[in-house]
C-alpha positions as a LaTeX table, in Angstrom:
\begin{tabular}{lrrr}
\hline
Residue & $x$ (\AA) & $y$ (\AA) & $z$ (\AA) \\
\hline
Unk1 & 145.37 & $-61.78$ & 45.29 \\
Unk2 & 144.85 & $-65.66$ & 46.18 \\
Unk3 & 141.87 & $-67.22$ & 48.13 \\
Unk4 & 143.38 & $-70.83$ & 48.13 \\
Unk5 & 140.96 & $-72.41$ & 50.91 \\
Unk6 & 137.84 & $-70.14$ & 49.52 \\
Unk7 & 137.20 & $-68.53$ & 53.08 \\
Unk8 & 137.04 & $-65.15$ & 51.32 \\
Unk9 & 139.83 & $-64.16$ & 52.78 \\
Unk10 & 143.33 & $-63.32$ & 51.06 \\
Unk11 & 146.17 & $-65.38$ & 51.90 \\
Unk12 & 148.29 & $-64.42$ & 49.05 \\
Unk13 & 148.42 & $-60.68$ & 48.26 \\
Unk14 & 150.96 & $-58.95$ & 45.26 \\
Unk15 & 151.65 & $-55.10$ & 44.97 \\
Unk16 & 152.87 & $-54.15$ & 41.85 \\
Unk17 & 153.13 & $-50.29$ & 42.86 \\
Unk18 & 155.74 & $-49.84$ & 46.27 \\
Unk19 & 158.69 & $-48.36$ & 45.04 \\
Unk20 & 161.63 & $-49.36$ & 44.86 \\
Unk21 & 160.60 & $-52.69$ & 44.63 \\
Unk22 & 158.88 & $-54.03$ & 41.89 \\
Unk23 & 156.69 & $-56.87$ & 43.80 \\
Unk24 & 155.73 & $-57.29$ & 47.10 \\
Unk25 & 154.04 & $-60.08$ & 48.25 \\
Unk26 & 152.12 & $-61.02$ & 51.14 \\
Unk27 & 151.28 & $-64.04$ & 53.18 \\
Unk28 & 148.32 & $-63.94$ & 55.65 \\
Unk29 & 147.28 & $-67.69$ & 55.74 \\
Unk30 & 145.98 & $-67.84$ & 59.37 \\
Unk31 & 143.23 & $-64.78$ & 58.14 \\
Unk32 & 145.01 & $-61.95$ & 60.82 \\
Unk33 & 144.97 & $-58.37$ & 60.34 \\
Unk34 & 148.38 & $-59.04$ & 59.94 \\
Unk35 & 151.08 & $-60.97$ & 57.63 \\
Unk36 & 153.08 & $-63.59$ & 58.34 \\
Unk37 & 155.57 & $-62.46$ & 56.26 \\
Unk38 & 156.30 & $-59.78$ & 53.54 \\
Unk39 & 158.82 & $-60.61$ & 50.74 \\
Unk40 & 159.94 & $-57.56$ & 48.89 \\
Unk41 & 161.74 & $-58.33$ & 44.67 \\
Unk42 & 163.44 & $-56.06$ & 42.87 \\
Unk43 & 163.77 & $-57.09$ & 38.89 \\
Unk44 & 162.66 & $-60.81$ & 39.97 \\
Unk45 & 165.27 & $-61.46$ & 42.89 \\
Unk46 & 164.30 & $-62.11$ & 46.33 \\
Unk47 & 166.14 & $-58.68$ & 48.28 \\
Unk48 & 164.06 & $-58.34$ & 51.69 \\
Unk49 & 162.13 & $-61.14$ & 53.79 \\
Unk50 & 160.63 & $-60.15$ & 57.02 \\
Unk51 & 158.58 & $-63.07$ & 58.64 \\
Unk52 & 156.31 & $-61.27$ & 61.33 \\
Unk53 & 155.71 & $-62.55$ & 65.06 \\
Unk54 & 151.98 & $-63.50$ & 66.21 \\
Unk55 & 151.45 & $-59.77$ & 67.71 \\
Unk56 & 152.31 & $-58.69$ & 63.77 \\
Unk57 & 155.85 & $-57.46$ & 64.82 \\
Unk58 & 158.63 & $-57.77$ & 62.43 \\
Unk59 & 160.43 & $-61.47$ & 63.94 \\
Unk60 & 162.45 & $-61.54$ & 61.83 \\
Unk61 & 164.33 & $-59.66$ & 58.67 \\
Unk62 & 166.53 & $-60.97$ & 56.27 \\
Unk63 & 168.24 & $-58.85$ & 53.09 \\
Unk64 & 169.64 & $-60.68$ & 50.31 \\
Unk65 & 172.33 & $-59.61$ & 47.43 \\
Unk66 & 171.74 & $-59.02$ & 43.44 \\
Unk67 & 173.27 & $-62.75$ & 43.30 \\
Unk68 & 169.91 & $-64.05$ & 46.06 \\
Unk69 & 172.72 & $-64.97$ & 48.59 \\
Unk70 & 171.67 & $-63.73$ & 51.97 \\
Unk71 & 173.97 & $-60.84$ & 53.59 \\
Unk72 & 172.15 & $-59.86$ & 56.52 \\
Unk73 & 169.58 & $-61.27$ & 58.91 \\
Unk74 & 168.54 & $-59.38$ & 61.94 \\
Unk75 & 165.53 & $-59.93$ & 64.64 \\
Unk76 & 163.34 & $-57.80$ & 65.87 \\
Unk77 & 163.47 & $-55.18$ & 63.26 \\
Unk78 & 160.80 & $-52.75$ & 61.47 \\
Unk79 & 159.74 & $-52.19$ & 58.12 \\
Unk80 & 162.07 & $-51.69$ & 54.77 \\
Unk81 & 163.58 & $-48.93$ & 54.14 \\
Unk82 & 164.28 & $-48.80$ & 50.30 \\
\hline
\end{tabular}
């Protein structure tokens, strides 16, 4: 977890623990209940970005291959699946 402005509040935030994936990380710089985005890794690679809308609904979701090119984007979609 990151405080980069020192508000006390976590802008950065890393899991370690949500399988399959073996990082998630978190961006909440405007200090909402909510992300602005999530970006899922699997062995180091990018494989799932989903960039949230003010209201903290999935905006936007993009899934990438084991190369990091990106194969799918869709908008308006919920959480990962696996």
């Amino acid at each position: 977890m990151l405080d980069k402005d020192g508000d006390g509040l976590f802008e950065i935030t890393q899991w370690f623990d949500r399988p399959p994936w073996s990082l998630v990380l978190e961006l909440n710089t405007k200090g909402k209940n909510s992300p602005e985005a999530r970006l899922y890794y699997e062995n180091g690679l990018l494989r799932l970005k989903e960039i949230f809308d003010e209201a903290g609904r999935p905006g936007l979701r993009e899934s990438f291959d084991k190369s990091g090119k990106l194969v799918k984007r869709r908008k308006g979609t919920r959480g990962p699946t696996g």
